[in-house]
C-alpha positions in Angstrom: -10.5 31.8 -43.5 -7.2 30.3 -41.3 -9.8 29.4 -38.8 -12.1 27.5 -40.8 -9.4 25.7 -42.7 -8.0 24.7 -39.0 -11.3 23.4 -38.0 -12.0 21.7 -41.1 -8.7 20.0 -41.6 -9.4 19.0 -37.0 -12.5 17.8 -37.8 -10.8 15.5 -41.0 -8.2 14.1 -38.4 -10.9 13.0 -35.8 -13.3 11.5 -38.7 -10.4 9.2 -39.9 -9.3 8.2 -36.2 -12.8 7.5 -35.3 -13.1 5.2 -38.8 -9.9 3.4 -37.6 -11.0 3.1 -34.2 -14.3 2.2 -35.5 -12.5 -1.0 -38.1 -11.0 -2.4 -35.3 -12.4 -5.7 -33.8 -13.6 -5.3 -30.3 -12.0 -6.5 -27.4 -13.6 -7.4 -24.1 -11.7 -7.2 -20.6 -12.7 -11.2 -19.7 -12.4 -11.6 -15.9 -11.0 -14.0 -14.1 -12.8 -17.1 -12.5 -13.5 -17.1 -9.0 -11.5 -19.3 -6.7 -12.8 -22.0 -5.2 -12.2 -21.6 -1.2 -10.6 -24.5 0.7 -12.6 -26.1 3.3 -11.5 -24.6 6.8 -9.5 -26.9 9.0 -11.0 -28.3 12.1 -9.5 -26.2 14.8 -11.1 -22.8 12.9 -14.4 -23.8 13.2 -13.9 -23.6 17.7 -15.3 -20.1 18.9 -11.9 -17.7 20.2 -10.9 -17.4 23.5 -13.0 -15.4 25.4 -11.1 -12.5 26.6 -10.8 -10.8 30.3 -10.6 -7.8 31.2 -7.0 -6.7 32.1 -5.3 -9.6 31.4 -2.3 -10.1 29.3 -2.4 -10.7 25.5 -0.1 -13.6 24.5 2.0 -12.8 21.5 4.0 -15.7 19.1 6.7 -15.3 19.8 7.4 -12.5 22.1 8.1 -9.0 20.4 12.1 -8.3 20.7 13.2 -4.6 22.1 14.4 -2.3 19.2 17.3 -1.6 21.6 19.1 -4.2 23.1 20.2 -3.8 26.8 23.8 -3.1 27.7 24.5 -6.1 28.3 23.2 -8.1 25.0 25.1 -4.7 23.2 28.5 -5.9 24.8 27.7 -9.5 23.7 27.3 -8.3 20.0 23.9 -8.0 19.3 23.1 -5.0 16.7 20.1 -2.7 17.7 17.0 -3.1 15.2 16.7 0.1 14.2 19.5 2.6 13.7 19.6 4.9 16.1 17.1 7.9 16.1 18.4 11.7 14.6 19.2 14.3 16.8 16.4 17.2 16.8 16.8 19.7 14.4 16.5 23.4 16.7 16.2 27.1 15.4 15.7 30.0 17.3 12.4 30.8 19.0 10.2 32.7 16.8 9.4 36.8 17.6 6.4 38.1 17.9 6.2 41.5 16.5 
């Protein structure tokens, strides 16, 4: 009898969310409109560099060291990147 009553009164909860759900206006997702692309400038339009073997790859501008030198350390400059943690050891594992 509980278990009927339970289902019944389950059943009565969805029926009214579904009628409220069901009342409501709809609402569509509306999407964006596309962008319109920009003409590409002149000097994209050229084919790249062709590249050889073994040769050098130019960077803009030239990647600094994470560590300065000792030098550029005495002068004041502050290394990039703090400096690296010590390895954590335990003892070696035994085999049994």
């Amino acid at each position: 009898m509980r278990a009927a009553l339970l289902i019944a009164a389950g059943l009565l909860v969805s029926g009214f969310s579904l009628a409220r759900i069901a009342d409501q206006p709809r609402q569509l997702a509306q999407a964006t409109q596309p962008l319109k692309g920009t003409p590409a400038p002149a000097d994209q339009d050229k084919a790249p560099a062709e590249s050889m073997p073994g040769g050098e790859r130019p960077t803009t501008p030239a990647p600094q060291p994470a560590r300065p030198d000792a030098q550029a350390q005495q002068q004041g400059i502050q290394p990039a990147l703090p400096p690296a943690p010590a390895e954590k050891t335990a003892p070696p594992i035994r085999e049994k």
